[in-house]
C-alpha positions as CSV (number, residue, x, y, z in Angstrom):
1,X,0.0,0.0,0.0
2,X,1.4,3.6,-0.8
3,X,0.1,6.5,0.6
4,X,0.4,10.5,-0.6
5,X,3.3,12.7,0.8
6,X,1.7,14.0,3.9
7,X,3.1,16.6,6.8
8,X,1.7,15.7,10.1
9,X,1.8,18.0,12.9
10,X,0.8,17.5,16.7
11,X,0.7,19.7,19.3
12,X,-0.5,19.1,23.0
13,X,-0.7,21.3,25.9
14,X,-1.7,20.1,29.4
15,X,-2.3,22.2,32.6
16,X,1.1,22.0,34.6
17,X,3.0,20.2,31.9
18,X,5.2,21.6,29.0
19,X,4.1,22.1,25.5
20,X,4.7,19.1,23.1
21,X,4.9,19.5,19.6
22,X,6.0,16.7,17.0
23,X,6.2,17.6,13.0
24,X,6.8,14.4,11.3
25,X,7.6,15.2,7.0
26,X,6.5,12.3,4.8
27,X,6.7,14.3,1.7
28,X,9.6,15.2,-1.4
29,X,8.4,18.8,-0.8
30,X,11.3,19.8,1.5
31,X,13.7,22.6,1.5
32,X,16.4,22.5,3.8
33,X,19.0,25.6,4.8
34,X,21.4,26.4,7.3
35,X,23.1,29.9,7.6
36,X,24.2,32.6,9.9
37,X,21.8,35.6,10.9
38,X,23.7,39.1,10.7
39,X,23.8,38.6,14.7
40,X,26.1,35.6,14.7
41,X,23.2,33.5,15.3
42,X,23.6,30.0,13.6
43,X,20.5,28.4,12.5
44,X,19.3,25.1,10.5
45,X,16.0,24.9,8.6
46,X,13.7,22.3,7.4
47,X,10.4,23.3,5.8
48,X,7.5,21.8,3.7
49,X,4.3,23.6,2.8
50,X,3.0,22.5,5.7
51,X,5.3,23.3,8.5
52,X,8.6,24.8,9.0
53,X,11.0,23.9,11.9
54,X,14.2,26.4,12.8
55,X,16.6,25.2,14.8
56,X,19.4,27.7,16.4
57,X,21.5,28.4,19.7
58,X,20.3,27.9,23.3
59,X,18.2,30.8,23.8
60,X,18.9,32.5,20.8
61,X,22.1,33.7,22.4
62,X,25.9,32.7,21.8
63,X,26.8,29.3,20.6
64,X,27.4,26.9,23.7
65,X,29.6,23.8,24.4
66,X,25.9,22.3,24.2
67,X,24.9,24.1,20.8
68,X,27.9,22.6,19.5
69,X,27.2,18.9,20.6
70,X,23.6,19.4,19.2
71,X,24.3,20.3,16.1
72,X,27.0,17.2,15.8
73,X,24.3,14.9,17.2
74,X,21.8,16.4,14.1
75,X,25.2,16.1,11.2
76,X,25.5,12.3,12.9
77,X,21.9,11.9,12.5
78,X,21.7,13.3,8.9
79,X,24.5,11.1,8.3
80,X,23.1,8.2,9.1
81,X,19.7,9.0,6.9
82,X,21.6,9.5,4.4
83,X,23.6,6.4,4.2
84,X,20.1,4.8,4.8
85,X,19.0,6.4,1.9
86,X,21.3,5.7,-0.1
87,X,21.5,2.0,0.4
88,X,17.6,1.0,0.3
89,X,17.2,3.3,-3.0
90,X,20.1,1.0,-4.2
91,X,18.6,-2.2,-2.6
92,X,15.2,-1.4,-4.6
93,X,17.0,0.3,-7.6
94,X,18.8,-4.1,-7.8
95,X,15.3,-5.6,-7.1
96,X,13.5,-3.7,-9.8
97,X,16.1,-4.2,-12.2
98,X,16.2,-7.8,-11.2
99,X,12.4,-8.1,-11.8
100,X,12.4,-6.3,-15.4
101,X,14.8,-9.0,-16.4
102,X,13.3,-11.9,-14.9
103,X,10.3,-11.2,-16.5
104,X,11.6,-10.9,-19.7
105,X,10.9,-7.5,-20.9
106,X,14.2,-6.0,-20.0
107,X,17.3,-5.6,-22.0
108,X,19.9,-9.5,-21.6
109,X,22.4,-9.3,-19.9
């Protein structure tokens, strides 16, 4: 079963707790960006046309021992999709080929 590219966002807010909010992107329509504001600030993007999610420095202030170690947990993370990526769209990239020629229709090998 396939479904259509889809943006789902949740956001829940209880008396006495701390706001939750989860974005999850199931969608090609991403644009991701990283730069540096004229104040120094450092920020990463990720948006669809559904949501947009900014990630910068601990309260918007000077880059931290902590801001550092985030964003090298996000490039390991990002890393790791990639690679992912990469090796499943190379797995099913195999298998389709695989099936075109068992079929027949493909070109011999």
């Amino acid at each position: 079963m396939t479904r259509d590219p889809y943006t789902y966002v949740m956001m829940s807010i209880d008396p006495g707790a701390p706001a939750y909010l989860a974005v999850s992107f199931h969608t090609p329509d991403l644009r991701v960006g990283a730069s540096v504001l004229v104040s120094g600030r450092p920020y990463l993007s990720i948006r669809s046309r559904d949501a947009d999610i900014t990630v910068s420095t601990s309260g918007a202030g000077p880059v931290t021992t902590a801001d550092v170690e985030i964003a090298r947990q996000i490039f390991n993370a990002a890393a790791r999709y990639l690679a992912d990526c990469e090796r499943l769209h190379d797995e099913q990239q195999s298998a389709d080929s695989s099936q075109v020629n068992a079929s027949g229709d493909g070109v011999a090998a």
